[in-house]
Each structure stands twice: as structure tokens, then as C-alpha cells.
GUDOLUM-782185 format. One record per residue (C-alpha): residue number from 1; residue in one letter; x, y, z. Coordinates in Angstrom, 2 decimals, decimal comma. Each point is the difference from the previous one (the first is absolute). Layout:
// residues N
R resi resn       X       Y       Z
R  NUM    A       X       Y       Z
...
END
This chain:
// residues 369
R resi resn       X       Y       Z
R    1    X -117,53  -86,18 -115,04
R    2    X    2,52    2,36   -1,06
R    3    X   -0,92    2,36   -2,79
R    4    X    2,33    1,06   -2,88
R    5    X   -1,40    3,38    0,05
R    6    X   -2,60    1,26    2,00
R    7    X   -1,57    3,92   -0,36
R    8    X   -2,07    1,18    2,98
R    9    X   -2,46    3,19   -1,05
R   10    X    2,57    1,42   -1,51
R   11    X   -0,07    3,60   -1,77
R   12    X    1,65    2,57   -1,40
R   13    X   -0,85    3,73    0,35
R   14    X    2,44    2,74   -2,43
R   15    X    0,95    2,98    1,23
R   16    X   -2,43    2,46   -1,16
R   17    X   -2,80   -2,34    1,96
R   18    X   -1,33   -2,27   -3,19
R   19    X   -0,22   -3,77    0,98
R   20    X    2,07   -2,31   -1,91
R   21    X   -1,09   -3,52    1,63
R   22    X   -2,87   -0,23    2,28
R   23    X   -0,30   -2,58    2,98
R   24    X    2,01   -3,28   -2,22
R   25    X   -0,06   -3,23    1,44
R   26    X    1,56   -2,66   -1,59
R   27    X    1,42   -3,52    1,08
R   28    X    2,18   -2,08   -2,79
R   29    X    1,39   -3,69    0,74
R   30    X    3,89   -1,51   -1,16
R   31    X   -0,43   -0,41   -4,12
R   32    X   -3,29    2,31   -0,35
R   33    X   -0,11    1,78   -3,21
R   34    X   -2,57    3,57    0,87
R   35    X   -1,09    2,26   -2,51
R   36    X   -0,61    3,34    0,91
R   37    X   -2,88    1,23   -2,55
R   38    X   -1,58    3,60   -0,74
R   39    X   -0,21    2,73   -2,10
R   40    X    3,12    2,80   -0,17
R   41    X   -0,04    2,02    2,78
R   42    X   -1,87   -2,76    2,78
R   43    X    3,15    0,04    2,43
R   44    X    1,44   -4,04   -1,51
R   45    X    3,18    1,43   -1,22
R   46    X    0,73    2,15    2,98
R   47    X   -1,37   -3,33    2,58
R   48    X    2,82   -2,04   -1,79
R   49    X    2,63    2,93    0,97
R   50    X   -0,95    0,00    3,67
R   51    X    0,53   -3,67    0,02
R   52    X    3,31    0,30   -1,67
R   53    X    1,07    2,85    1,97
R   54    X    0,08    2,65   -2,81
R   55    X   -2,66    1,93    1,37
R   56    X   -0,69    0,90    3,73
R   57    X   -2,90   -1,21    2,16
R   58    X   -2,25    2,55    1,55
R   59    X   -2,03   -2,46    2,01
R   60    X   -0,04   -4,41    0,74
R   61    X    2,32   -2,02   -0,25
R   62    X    2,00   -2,56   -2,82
R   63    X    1,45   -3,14    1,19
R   64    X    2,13   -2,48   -1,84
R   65    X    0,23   -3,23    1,53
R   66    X   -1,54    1,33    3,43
R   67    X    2,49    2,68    0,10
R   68    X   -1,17    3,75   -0,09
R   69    X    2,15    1,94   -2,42
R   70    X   -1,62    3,15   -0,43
R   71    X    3,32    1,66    1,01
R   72    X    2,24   -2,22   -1,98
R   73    X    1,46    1,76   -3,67
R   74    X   -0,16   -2,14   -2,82
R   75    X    3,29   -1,51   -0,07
R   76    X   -0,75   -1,33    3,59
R   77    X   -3,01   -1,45   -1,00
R   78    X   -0,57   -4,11   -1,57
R   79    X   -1,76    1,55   -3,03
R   80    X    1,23    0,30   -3,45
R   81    X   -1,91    2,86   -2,08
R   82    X   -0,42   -0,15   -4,20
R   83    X   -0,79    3,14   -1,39
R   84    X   -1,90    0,43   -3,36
R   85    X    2,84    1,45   -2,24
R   86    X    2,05   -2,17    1,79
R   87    X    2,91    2,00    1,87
R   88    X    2,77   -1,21   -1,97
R   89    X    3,53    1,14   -0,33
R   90    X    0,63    0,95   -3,20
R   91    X    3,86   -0,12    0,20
R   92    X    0,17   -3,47    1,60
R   93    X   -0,72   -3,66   -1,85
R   94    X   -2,30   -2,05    1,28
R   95    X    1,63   -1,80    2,23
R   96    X    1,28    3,10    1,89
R   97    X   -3,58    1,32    0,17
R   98    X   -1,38   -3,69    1,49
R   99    X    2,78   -0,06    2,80
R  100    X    0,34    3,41    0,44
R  101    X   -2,63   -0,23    3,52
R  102    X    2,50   -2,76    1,02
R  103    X    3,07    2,11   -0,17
R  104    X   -1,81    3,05    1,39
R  105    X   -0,32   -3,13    2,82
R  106    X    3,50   -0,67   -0,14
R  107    X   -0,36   -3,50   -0,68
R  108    X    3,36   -1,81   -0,60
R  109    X    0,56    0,38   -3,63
R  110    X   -0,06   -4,18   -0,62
R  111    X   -2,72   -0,40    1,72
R  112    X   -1,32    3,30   -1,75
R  113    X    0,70   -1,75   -3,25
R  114    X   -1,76   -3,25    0,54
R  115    X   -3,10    1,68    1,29
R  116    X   -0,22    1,90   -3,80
R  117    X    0,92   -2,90   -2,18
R  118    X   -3,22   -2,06    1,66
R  119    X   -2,43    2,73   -0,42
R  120    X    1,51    0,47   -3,37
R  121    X   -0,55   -3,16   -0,92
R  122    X   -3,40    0,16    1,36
R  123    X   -1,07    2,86   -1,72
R  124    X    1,52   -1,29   -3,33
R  125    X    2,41    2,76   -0,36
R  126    X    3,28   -1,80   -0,71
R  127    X   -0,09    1,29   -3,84
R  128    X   -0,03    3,68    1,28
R  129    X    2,07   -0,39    3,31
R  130    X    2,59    2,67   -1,43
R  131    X   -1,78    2,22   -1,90
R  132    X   -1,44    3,57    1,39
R  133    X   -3,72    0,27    0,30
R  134    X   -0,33    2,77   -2,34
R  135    X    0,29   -2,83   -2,73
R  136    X   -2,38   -2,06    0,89
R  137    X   -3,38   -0,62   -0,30
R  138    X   -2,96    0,94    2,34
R  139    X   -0,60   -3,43    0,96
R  140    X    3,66   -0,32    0,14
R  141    X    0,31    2,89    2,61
R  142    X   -3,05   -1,01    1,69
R  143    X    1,45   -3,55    0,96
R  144    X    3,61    1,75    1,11
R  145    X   -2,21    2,24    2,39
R  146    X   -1,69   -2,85    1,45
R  147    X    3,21   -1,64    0,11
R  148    X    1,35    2,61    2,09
R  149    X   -3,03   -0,02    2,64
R  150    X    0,42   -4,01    0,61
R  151    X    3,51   -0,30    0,46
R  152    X    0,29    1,85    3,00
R  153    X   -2,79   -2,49    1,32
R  154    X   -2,34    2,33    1,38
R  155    X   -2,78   -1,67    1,81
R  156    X   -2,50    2,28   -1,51
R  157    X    0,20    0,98   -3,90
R  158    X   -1,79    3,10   -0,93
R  159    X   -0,78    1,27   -3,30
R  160    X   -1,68    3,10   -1,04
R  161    X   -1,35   -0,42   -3,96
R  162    X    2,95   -1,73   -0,78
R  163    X   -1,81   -0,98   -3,39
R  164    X   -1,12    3,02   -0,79
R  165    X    2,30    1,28   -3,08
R  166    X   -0,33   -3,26   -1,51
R  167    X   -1,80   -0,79   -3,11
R  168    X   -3,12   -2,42    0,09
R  169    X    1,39   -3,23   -0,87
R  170    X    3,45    0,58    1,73
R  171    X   -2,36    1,30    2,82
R  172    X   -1,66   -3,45    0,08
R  173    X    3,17   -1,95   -0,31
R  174    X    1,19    1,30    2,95
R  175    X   -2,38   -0,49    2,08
R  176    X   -0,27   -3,71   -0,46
R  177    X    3,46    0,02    0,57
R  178    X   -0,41    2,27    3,34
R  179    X   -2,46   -2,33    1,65
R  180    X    2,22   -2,73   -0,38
R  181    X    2,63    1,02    1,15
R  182    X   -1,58    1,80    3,01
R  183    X   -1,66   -3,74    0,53
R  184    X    3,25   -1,71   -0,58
R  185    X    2,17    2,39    2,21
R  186    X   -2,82    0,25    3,23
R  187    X    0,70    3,39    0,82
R  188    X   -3,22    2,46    0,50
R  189    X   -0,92    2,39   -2,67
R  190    X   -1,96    3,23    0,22
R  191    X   -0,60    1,31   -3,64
R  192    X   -1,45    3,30   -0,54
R  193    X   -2,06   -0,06   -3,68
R  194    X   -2,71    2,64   -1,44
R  195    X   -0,35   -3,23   -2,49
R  196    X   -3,02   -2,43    1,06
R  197    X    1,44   -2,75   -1,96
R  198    X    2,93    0,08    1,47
R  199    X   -1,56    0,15    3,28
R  200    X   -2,39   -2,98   -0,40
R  201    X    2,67   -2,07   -1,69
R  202    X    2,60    0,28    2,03
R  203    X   -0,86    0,21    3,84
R  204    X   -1,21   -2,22    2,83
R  205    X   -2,10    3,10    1,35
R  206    X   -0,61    3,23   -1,34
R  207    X    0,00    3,68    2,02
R  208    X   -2,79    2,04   -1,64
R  209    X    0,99    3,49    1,01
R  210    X   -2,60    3,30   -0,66
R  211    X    1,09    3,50    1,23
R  212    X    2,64   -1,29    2,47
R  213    X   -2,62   -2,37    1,48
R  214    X    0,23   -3,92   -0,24
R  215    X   -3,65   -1,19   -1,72
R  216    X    0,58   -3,63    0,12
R  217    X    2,77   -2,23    0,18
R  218    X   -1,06   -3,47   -1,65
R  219    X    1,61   -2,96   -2,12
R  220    X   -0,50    0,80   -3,66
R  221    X   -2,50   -2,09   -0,75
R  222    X   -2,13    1,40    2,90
R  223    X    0,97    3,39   -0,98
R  224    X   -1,22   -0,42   -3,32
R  225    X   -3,76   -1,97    0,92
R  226    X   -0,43    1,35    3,32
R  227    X    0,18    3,84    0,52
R  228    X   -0,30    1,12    3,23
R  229    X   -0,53    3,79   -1,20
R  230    X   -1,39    2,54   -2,56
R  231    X    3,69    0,65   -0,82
R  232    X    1,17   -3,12   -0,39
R  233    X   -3,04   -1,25   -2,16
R  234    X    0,69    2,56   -1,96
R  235    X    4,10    0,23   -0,02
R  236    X   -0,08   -3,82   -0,72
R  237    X   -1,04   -2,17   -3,57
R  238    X   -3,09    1,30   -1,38
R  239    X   -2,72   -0,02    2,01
R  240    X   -3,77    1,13   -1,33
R  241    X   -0,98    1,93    3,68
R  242    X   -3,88   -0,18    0,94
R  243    X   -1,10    2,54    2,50
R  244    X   -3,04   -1,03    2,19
R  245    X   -1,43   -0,76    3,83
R  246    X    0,27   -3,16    1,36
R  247    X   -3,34   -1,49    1,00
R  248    X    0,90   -3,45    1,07
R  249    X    3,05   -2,06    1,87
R  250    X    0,55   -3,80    0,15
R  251    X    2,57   -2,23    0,03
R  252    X    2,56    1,96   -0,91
R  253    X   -1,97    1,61   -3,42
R  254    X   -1,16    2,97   -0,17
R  255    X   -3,50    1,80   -2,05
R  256    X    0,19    3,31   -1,61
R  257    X   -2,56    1,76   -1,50
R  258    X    1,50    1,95   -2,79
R  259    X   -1,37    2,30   -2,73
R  260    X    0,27   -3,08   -2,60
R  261    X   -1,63   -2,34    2,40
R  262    X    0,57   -2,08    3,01
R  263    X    3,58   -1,53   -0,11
R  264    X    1,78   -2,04    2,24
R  265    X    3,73   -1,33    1,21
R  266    X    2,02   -0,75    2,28
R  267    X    0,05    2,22    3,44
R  268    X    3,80    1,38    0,20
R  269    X    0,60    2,74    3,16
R  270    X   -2,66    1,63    2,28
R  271    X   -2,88   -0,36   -2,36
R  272    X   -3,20    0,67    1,94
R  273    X   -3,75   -0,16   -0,82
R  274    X   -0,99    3,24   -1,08
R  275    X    3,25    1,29   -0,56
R  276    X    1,18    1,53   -3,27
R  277    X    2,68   -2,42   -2,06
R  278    X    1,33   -1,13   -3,08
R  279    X   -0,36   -2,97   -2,41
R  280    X    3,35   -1,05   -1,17
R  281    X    0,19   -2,34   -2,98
R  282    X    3,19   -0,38   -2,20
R  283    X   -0,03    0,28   -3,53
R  284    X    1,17   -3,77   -0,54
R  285    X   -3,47   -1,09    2,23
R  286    X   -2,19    1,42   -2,28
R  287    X   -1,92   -2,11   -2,57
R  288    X   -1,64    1,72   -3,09
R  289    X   -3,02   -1,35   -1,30
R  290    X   -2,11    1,21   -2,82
R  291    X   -3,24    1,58    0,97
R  292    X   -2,72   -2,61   -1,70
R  293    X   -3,65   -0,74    1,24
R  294    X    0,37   -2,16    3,10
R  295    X    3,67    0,53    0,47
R  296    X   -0,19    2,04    3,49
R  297    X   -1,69   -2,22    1,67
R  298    X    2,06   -3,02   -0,60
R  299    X    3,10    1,73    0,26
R  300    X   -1,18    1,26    3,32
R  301    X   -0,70   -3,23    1,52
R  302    X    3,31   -1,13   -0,85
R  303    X    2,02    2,93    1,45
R  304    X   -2,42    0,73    3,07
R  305    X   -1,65    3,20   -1,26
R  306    X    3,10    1,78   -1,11
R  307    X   -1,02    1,22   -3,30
R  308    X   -0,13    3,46   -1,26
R  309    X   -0,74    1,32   -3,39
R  310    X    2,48    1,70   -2,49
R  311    X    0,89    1,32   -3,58
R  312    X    3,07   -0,58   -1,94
R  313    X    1,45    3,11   -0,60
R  314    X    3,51   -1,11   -1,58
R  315    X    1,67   -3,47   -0,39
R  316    X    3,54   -0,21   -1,11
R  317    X    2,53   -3,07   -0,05
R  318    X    3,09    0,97    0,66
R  319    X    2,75   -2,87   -0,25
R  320    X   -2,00   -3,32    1,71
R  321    X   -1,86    2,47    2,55
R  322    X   -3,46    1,51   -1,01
R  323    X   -0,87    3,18    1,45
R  324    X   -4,06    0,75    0,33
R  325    X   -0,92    3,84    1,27
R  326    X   -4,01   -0,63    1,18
R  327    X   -2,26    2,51    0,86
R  328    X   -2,55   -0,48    2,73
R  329    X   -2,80    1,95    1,20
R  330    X    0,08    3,45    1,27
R  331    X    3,15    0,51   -2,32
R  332    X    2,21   -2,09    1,78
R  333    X    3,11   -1,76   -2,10
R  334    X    1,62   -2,68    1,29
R  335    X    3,29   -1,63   -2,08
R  336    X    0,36   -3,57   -0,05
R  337    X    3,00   -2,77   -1,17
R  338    X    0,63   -3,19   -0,62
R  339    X    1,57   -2,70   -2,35
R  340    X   -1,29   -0,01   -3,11
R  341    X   -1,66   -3,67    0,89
R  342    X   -2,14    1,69    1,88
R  343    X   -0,92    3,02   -1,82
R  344    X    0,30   -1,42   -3,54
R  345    X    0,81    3,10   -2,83
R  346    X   -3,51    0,66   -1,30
R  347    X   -2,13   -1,62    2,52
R  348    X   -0,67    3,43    1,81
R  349    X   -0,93    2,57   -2,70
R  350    X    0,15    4,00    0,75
R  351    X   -4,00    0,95    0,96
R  352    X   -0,59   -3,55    1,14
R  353    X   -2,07   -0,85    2,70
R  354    X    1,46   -2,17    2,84
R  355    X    0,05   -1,46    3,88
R  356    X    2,54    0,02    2,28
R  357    X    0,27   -2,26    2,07
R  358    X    1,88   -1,60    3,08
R  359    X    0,27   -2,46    2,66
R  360    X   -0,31    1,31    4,31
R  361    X    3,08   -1,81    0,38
R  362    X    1,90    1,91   -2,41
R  363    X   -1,65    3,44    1,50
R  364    X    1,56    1,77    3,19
R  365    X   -2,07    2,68    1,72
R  366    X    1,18    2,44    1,73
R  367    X   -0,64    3,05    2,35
R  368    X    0,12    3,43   -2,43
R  369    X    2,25    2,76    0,81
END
């Protein structure tokens, strides 16, 4: 099978001997849409320029459709590249700046033409064909740069924050709008976001990237309730993070004997008996139960020993989401969220004490750093 893109341990070292990108391997099919995922500064932005040919290679290879094009400039190359404040011309109207790749080309003007009215029309910009991009809205300009990226037909679109200047709910407009028209169009994506919702809402797999280094590379919802790493579990949602040794391995579950007790989960990575690991539980596995005579026990038997004791320190409500900040021993805090359903305003008083409580299955342990 023939790959759309394909990165083998590639990396990227600057001139004064700092490494950019560190040993990246990455293999995308025809109509993937990738996230590349990190903090500022963890090589994502810089990975997406080596695959569009804005930035030079210092070791591996990129291929594009089985092709090695390390050497190739951009204009050579079958990708199309959206920057975040766009890259428009400010003295052309929109339709100059959509065909402007096609005439750099030099595509036949008619058949120039025809290729800008569809993506026009695809893009909904008929109403603001004419009109220069300085007078339009962010969405507006956002759509026009897109625009401009599909009509040459690359077979790879790449977009680095193309979101970012966008307010919230314009933000989340577009992005419904993005992953349907990536779906309805079948050309590959690779999206480069500092935004986890973005991220997990948008992609087919997700690129978690740490100091130039690739931590995991997962579908979102495997991302998000299986870490593979201290990073991750920690980059990703919001985990409560046990530290402990493991003291027992079967079928796939690991035990960990913590500070707060013996906990358990599910075995993710080279756990090993003895070894030093984590206990990873998101904040939306977590049950709260007030902290009665008798309750411990019959809570435990229903979550297979996963309880640990806590004290409300804060509870808020903020919109339909309640936010709890619990205290556990040894001066621990841990902050927890859900729907208001589930922590109801008033159930969970501040100086209240509590359990929390979870299932193994919803648990993932794995090795510590």
C-alpha cells in the first residue's frame, strides 16, 4: 500500500547544534486527518515545515506518495500550506488571492477560472468574491485561505494553527465546517494545534510531540483514556496521577501499591512487577461519594478496591459544569469536573468528607518517568 505521506526518523538539527525534531516517524494513508499536538517550542510547527519544504532536513527522509522529496522546494511539491494569519494579499480580492497558486502554475486562464468559481462555491464565498480581504471578517479570511490551499488540489493539505486568531465560537464554527469538508473533499490533512479540543475533535490520530520527541501517536479517544506516558497523562484531559510500585500482573491489569492504598487498572506499556509507575484516572471516571459509616466498604466492592479518601476543599458551578478541588492525604489536591448531574450544586460542601472512587477498567497504569 502506497502511503500519502510517510516520515522515516526524521530530524532537524539548527545551526548552532540545538535539535529541532528528534528521530520522527510517521506513516499517514489517502484522506487521513493528523494532528500534530504539544506545547510551544516541542518541534510540531517546524515538523510541518520540513514536510512542506519550508524548512530543511538535517537527517531521514519525507515521502509523498512513495516519492522522496527532501530535495524538492515547495512549489514542486503536492502540498498546499495554510498559515495562521493567513498569507493574504492585501491588494488583491478574493478571487485573485484563491487562484493566484494557479496562475503562479500558469494554468490557462478558463480553466483557471472554473477551478475558483467551484471552490468558491464550496467555501460559500460567492457574496465576497470581489471584495479585498482587508474587509472581511476573520472567518471570512479564514475560508478564502483555505480556499486558496484546495484549489490547486494538493494531495496533502497542511495547516499550521490556522484557527488560532479566531474567537471561541467562530473558532468552533469552523472547525465543524473543516472536518467536513476535509471528509467530503478526501484529501489528507496534517493540522498543527497547541489546542486539545481541537485536537481530539477533529483528527483520526493525534501526534503528541514533547521536546522534539514523538510520545505517542494514538486515535483521540485512545489518546485521551489510554496514556502511554508521564507526559501525555499529564499533557492530556485531567488526569488525578497516583505514584506507586506495581506488585502484581494479570490479564492485562495491573496492582499498585500507592501511598493512599492499593489501586489498580489497566496495564498500558512496559509495566513490570516491582517497577515504579503511575495510576492514571481521568477526572470524568471518578465517582464522589460521601464519607458515611459503611460507605468504603461497599463502594469498594463495587469498584474493585479503588477507593481513596478526600476533603472538599472548594466546589464551584460554573455554567452546567461543577468544579470540586479535593484534598487528600499527605497534602495532595487533586481537581475534579463533571456535569452538574453528577456533581449536583450543594451536594459536596467545602470541609466535607468524601471517597473517590473508580472502576480498573477506567484506570491505565503505567511505567513512571
Amino acid at each position: 500500500m502506497t502511503l500519502d505521506l510517510e516520515l522515516r526518523t526524521v530530524g532537524k538539527v539548527y545551526d548552532n547544534g540545538t535539535p529541532a525534531v528528534i528521530d520522527f516517524d510517521l506513516a499517514v494513508t489517502k484522506g487521513e486527518f493528523i494532528a500534530f499536538l504539544g506545547p510551544s517550542g516541542c518541534g510540531k510547527t517546524t515538523t510541518l515545515r520540513m514536510i512542506a519544504g519550508f524548512e530543511s532536513i538535517s537527517s531521514g527522509d519525507v515521502l509523498i506518495r512513495g516519492a522522496r522529496v527532501n530535495d524538492l522546494p515547495p512549489e514542486r511539491r503536492p502540498t498546499s500550506m495554510i498559515f495562521q494569519n493567513y498569507a493574504l494579499f492585501p491588494h488583491m480580492n478574493v478571487r485573485r488571492n484563491i487562484g493566484y497558486g494557479l496562475e503562479v502554475k500558469g494554468l490557462p486562464k478558463a480553466e483557471r477560472d472554473a477551478k475558483v468559481d467551484r471552490i468558491i462555491a464550496t467555501l460559500g464565498l460567492d457574496d465576497v468574491a470581489d471584495k479585498r480581504p482587508d474587509r472581511l471578517s476573520g472567518g471570512q479570511r479564514q475560508r478564502i485561505a483555505l480556499a486558496r490551499g484546495l484549489v490547486v488540489e494538493p494531495d496533502i493539505l497542511l495547516l499550521d494553527e490556522p484557527l488560532g486568531a479566531l474567537d471561541a465560537n467562530l473558532r468552533k464554527a469552523i472547525q465543524n465546517e473543516l472536518k467536513l469538508l476535509q471528509k467530503t473533499l478526501g484529501i489528507t490533512f496534517v493540522f498543527v494545534t497547541h489546542a486539545q479540543s481541537e485536537a481530539l475533535s477533529l483528527s483520526d490520530r493525534i501526534v503528541v510531540m514533547n521536546q522534539g520527541r514523538i510520545e505517542q501517536i494514538s486515535p483521540p479517544h485512545a489518546l485521551y483514556t489510554r496514556p502511554n506516558t508521564p507526559f501525555v497523562a499529564q499533557f492530556i484531559g485531567r488526569n488525578t496521577i497516583l505514584d506507586g510500585e506495581v506488585r502484581g500482573l494479570a490479564n492485562g491489569a495491573a496492582v499498585v501499591e500507592t501511598p493512599l492504598g492499593v489501586l489498580s487498572g489497566a496495564a498500558n506499556g512496559p509495566v513490570r512487577e516491582g517497577g515504579r509507575a503511575q495510576v492514571v484516572v481521568p477526572a470524568e471516571a471518578i465517582e464522589v461519594h460521601a464519607a458515611v459509616p459503611g460507605a468504603r466498604e461497599s463502594v469498594a466492592a463495587k469498584t474493585g478496591g479503588n477507593v481513596v479518601a478526600g476533603r472538599i476543599r472548594r466546589a464551584d458551578v460554573v455554567g452546567h459544569v461543577s468544579h470540586l478541588s479535593v484534598d487528600l492525604p499527605g497534602g495532595r489536591a487533586v481537581a475534579l469536573e463533571a456535569h452538574v448531574d453528577k456533581y449536583p450544586p450543594g451536594a459536596f460542601r467545602p470541609g466535607g468528607d468524601i471517597l473517590l472512587a473508580w472502576t480498573p477498567a477506567e484506570a491505565t497504569v503505567i511505567p513512571a518517568a
